[in-house]
C-alpha positions as semicolon CSV with decimal commas, in nm:
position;residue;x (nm);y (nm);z (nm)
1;X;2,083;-0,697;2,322
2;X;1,929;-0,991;2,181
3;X;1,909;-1,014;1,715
4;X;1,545;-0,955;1,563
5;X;1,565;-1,358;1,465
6;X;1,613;-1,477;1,850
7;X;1,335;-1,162;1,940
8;X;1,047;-1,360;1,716
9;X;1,146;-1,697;1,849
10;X;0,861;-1,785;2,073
11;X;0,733;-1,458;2,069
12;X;0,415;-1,512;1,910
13;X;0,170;-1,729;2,181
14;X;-0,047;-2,065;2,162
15;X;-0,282;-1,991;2,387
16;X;-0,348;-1,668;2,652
17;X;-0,225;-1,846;2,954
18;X;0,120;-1,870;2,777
19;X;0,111;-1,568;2,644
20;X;0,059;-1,439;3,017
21;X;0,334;-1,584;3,170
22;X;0,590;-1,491;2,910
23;X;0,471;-1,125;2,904
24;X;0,527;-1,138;3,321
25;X;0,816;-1,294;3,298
26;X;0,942;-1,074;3,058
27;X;0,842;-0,788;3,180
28;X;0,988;-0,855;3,616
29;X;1,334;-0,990;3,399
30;X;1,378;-0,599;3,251
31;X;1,259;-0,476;3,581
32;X;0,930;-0,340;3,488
33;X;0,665;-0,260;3,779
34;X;0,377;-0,441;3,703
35;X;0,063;-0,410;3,811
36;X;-0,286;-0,682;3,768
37;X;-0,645;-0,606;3,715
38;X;-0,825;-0,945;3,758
39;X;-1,094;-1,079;3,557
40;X;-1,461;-1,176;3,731
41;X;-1,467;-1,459;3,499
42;X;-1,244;-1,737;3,512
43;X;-1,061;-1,928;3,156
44;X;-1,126;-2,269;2,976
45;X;-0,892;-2,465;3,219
46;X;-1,015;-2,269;3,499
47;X;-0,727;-2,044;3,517
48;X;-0,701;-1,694;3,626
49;X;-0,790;-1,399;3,364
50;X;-0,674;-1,102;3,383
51;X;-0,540;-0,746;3,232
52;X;-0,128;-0,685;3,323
53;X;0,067;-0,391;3,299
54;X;0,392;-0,342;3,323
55;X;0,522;-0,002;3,349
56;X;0,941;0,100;3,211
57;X;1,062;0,463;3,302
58;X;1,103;0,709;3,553
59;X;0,750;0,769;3,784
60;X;0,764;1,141;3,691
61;X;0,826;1,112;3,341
62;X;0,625;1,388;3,121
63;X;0,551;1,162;2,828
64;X;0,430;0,854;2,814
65;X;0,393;0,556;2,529
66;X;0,086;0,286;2,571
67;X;0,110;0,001;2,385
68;X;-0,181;-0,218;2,455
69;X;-0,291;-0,573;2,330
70;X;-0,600;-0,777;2,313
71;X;-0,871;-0,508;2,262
72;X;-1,071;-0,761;2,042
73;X;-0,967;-1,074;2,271
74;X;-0,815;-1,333;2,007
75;X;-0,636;-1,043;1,794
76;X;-0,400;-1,073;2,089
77;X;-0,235;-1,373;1,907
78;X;-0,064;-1,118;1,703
79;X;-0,064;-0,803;1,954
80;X;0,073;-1,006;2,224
81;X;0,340;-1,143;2,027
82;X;0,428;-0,787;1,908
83;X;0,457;-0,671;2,286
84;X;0,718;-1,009;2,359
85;X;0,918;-0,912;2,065
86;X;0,955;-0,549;2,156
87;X;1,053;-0,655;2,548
88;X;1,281;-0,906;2,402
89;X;1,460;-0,609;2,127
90;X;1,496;-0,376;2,417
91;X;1,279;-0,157;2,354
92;X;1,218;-0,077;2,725
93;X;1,593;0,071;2,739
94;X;1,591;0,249;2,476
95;X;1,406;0,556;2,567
96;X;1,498;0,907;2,605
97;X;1,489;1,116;2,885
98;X;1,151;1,208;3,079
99;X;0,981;0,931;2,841
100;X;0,840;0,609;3,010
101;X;0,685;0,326;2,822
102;X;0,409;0,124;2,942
103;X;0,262;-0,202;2,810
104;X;-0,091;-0,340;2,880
105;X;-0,133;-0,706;2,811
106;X;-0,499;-0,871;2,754
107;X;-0,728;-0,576;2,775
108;X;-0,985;-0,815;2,709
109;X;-0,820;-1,095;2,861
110;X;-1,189;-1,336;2,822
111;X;-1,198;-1,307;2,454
112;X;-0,811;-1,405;2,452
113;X;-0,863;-1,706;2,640
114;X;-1,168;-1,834;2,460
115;X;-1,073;-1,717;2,114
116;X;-1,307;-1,460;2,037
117;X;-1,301;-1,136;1,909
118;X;-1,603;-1,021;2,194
119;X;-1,576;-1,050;2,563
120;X;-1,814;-1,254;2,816
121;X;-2,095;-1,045;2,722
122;X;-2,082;-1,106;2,329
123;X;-1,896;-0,726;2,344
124;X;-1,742;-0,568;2,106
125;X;-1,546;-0,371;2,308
126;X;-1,415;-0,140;2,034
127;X;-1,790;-0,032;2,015
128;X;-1,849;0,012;2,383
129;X;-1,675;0,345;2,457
130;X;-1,949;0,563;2,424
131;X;-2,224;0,719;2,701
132;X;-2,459;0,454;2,803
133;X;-2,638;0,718;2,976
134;X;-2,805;0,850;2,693
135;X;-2,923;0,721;2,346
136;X;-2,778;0,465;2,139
137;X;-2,707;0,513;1,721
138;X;-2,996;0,360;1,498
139;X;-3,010;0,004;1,434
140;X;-3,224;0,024;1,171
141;X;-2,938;-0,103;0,894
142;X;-2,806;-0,400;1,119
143;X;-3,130;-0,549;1,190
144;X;-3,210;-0,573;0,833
145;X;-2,890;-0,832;0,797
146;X;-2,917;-0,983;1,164
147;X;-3,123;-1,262;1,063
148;X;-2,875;-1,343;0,762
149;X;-2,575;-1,348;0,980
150;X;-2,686;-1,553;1,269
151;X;-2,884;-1,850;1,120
152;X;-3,079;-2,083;1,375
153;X;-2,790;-2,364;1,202
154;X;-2,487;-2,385;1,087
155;X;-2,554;-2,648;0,803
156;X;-2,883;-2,675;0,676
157;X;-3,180;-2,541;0,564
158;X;-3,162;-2,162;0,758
159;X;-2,793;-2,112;0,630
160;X;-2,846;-2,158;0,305
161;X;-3,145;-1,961;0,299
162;X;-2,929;-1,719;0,469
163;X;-2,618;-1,720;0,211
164;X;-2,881;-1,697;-0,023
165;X;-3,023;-1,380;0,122
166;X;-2,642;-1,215;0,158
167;X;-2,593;-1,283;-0,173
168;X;-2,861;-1,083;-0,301
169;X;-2,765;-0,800;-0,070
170;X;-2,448;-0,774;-0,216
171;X;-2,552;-0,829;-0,586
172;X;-2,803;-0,500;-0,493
173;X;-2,579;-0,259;-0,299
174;X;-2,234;-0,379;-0,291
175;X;-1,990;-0,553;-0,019
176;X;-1,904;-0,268;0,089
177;X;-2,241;-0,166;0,200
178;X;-2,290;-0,506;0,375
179;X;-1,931;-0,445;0,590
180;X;-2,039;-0,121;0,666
181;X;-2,394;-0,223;0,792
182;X;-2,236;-0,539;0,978
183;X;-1,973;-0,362;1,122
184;X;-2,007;-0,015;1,221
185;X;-2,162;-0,148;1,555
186;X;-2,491;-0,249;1,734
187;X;-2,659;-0,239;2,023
188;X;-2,987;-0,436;1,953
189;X;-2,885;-0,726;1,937
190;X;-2,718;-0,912;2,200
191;X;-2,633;-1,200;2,034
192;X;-2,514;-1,068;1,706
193;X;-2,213;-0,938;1,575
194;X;-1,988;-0,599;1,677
195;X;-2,253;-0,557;1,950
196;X;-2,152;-0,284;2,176
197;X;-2,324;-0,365;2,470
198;X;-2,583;-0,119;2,718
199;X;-2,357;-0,053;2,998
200;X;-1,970;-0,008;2,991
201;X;-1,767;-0,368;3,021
202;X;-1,556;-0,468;3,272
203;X;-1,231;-0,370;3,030
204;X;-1,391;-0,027;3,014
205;X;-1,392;0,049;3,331
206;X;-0,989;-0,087;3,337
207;X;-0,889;0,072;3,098
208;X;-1,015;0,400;3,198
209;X;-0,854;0,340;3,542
210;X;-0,495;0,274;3,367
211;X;-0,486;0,592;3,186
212;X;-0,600;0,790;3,560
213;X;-0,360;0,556;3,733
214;X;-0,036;0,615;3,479
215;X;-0,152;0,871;3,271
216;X;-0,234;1,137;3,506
217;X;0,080;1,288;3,575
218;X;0,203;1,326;3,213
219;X;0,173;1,590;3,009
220;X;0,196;1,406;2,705
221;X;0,070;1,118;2,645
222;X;0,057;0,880;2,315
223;X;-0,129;0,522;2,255
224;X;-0,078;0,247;2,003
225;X;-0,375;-0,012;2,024
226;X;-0,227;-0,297;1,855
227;X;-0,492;-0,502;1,629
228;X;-0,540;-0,733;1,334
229;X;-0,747;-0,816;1,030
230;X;-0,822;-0,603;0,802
231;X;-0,557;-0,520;0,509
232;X;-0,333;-0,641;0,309
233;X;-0,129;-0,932;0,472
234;X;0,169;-0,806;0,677
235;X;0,100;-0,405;0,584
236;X;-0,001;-0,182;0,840
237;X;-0,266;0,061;0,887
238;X;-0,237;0,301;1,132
239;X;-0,620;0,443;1,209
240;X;-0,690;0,771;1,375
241;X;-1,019;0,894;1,520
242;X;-0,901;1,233;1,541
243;X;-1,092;1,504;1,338
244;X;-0,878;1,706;1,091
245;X;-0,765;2,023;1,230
246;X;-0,836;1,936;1,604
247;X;-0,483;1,948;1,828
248;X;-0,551;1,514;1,889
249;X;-0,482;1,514;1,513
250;X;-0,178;1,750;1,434
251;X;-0,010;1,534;1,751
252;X;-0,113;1,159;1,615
253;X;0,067;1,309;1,279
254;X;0,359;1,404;1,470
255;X;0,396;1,108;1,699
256;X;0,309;0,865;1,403
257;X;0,371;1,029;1,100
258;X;0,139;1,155;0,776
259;X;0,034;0,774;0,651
260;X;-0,256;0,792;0,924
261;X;-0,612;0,664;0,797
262;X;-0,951;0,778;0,900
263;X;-1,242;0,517;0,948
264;X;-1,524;0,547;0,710
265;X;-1,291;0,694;0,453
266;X;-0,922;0,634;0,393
267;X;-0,901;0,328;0,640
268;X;-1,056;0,006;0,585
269;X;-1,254;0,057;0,911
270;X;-1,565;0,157;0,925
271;X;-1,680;0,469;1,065
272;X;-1,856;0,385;1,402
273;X;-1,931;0,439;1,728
274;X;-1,782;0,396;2,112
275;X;-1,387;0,374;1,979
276;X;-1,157;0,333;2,260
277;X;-0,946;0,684;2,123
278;X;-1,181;0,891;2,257
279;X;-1,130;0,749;2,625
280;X;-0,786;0,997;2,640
281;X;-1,015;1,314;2,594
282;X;-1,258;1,217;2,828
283;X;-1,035;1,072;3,124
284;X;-0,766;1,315;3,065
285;X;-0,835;1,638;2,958
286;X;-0,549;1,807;3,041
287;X;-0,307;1,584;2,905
288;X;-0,133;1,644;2,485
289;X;-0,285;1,326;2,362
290;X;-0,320;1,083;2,060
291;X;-0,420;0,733;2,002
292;X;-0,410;0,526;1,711
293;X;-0,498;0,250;1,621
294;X;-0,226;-0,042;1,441
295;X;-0,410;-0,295;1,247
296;X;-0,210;-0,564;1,109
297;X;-0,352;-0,729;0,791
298;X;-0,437;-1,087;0,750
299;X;-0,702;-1,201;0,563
300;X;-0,988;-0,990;0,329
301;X;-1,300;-0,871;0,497
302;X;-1,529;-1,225;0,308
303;X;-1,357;-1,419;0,505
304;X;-1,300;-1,223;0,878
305;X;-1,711;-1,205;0,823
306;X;-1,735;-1,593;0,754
307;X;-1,518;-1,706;1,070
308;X;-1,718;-1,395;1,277
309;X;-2,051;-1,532;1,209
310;X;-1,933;-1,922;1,251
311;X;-1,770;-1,796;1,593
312;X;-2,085;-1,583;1,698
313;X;-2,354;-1,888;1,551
314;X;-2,102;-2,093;1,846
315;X;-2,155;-1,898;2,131
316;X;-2,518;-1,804;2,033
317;X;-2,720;-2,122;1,886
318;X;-2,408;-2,372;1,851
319;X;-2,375;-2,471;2,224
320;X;-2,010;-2,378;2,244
321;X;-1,775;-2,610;2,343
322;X;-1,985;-2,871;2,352
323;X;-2,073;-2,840;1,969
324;X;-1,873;-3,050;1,717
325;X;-1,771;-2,747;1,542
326;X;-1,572;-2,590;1,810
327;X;-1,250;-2,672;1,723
328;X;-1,289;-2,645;1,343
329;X;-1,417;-2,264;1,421
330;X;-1,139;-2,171;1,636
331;X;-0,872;-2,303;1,403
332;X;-1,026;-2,077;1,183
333;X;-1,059;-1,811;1,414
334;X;-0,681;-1,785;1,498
335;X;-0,591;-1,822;1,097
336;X;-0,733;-1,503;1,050
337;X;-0,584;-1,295;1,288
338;X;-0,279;-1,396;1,324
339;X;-0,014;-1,506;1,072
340;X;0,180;-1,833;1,164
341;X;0,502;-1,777;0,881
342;X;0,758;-1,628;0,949
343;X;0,762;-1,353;0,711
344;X;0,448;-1,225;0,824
345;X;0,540;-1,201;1,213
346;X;0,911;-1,061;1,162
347;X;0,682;-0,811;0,929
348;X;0,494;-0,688;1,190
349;X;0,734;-0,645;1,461
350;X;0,932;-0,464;1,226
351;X;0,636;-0,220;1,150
352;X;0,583;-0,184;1,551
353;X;0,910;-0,135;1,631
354;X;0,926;0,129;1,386
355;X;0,640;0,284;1,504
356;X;0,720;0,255;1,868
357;X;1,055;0,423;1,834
358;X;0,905;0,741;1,624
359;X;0,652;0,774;1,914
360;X;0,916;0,749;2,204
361;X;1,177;0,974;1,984
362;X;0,884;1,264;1,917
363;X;0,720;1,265;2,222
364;X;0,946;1,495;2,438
365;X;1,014;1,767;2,115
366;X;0,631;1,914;2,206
């Protein structure tokens, strides 16, 4: 078994096509079976995009770990890395009897490629699990700040007037009223900011097939959705959508322990709609389950808004890669979700790994 110093070597990716390969190769080198859900879209270079899976354990195993990646597309820079690490520490062979561990690489594998948080569609997919069928939430408190977060320009006239117009929002009812109004989700305004979309995205529909496909046959069944952003740099919050009292929240605090946060309250999330936790209830019924969510700090919420809007102002008025910004934004893009020192990755991956071998250790005790 390979030291925690030669695990983070490399670990932590450039770019998603490298990140692919080393998770494959990996994952076939420690015997995993794999499987690929590919991407209608293709990436940058033209390269395939797609969701991986690769699956450690016996086939009839009663529990069963998730750890998945790339959620919000770019935070894979971090989650990604986390999943390498954990291959390369053995992880995979470390788990007890009747447990099988199963990693899913890229959910949003389009977002990864192109550095953004959203997916083709401008999708926040953490905002797009909910039924399309019916109504959506009200609006009403994101449209007010729309037109201050997406200016027509980047520099010029309409941003200042814009900053301008933040500003006084935040003198009158505090930053934490504008994080909660930017970012408990939308569905409006297509080319704004944690827009959920009006039909379920292509990762949806994946991930909902993974947990049929190698969820179905457990009994038990625990998730880690591996994140980053908001926090303090290098700490860990782990955020549960379970309500108090319910059996989904008496097993997250047994599979992950009492330091769980709530969105809206204890976490630094925001309380919102179409989370990907409540997926496990609705695919699943019959299956013990829990899913939290592990969001690695990086930066304060000021600035993951600033490099959010100059990403989204990109894609929606800035003419992508063919604006003069683009590489300015995604350098700044990839500085705030993922740290580059050293202290800060070997951080993480020791938070995972901790978390990863509570899960794996409490799982079969039900």
């Amino acid at each position: 078994m390979i030291g925690h110093r030669e695990a983070l070597s490399g670990s932590f990716p450039v770019d998603y096509a490298a990140s692919r390969l080393a998770f494959l190769q990996l994952s076939s080198a420690r015997g995993a079976k794999t499987a690929c859900f590919t991407h209608p879209e293709r990436g940058p270079s033209g390269e395939l995009l797609a969701t991986d899976v690769a699956r450690f354990g016996p086939e009839d195993a009663e529990s069963l770990l998730i750890v998945s990646s790339g959620t919000h597309g770019i935070e894979a820079l971090c989650a990604a890395g986390i999943q390498a690490a954990l291959l390369k520490l053995g992880m995979q062979a470390k788990l007890p009897g009747g447990v099988a561990l199963l990693f899913v690489h890229a959910l949003n594998p389009y977002g990864f490629a192109y550095l953004r948080r959203t997916n083709e569609d401008n999708v926040d997919l953490n905002r797009n699990f909910l039924d399309h069928s019916g109504s959506y939430p009200d609006d009403a408190v994101y449209s007010e700040v729309h037109p201050m977060l997406v200016p027509e320009e980047w520099h010029g006239a309409s941003r200042a007037e814009a900053e301008a117009r933040l500003a006084r929002y935040v003198a009158e009812r505090g930053a934490r009223a504008l994080q909660a109004a930017v970012s408990r989700g939308q569905y409006s305004h297509p080319d704004g900011l944690f827009y959920g979309g009006r039909k379920p995205a292509w990762s949806n529909d994946v991930w909902r097939t993974i947990l049929r496909r190698f969820g179905g046959t457990a009994r038990r069944l625990a998730a880690v959705d591996l994140h980053s952003g908001l926090g303090a740099r290098g700490a860990c919050e782990l955020i549960s959508g379970a309500i108090a009292g319910s059996r989904e929240y008496e097993l997250a605090r047994r599979w992950f322990g009492d330091d769980l946060v709530f969105p809206g309250s204890t976490s630094t999330a925001p309380a919102a709609q179409g989370f990907l936790g409540q997926t496990l209830r609705e695919e699943l019924p019959d299956v013990a389950g829990a899913l939290v969510v592990a969001e690695f700090g990086t930066v304060d919420f000021a600035t993951i808004l600033e490099v959010l809007r100059a990403d989204n102002w990109l894609h929606a008025r800035g003419s992508g890669r063919a604006s003069p910004l683009w590489d300015e934004i995604k350098h700044a893009m990839r500085a705030a979700f993922v740290g580059e020192e050293a202290e800060w990755q070997a951080a993480v991956v020791d938070r995972a790994a901790a978390i990863v071998r509570n899960a794996v250790a409490e799982l079969p005790r039900l």
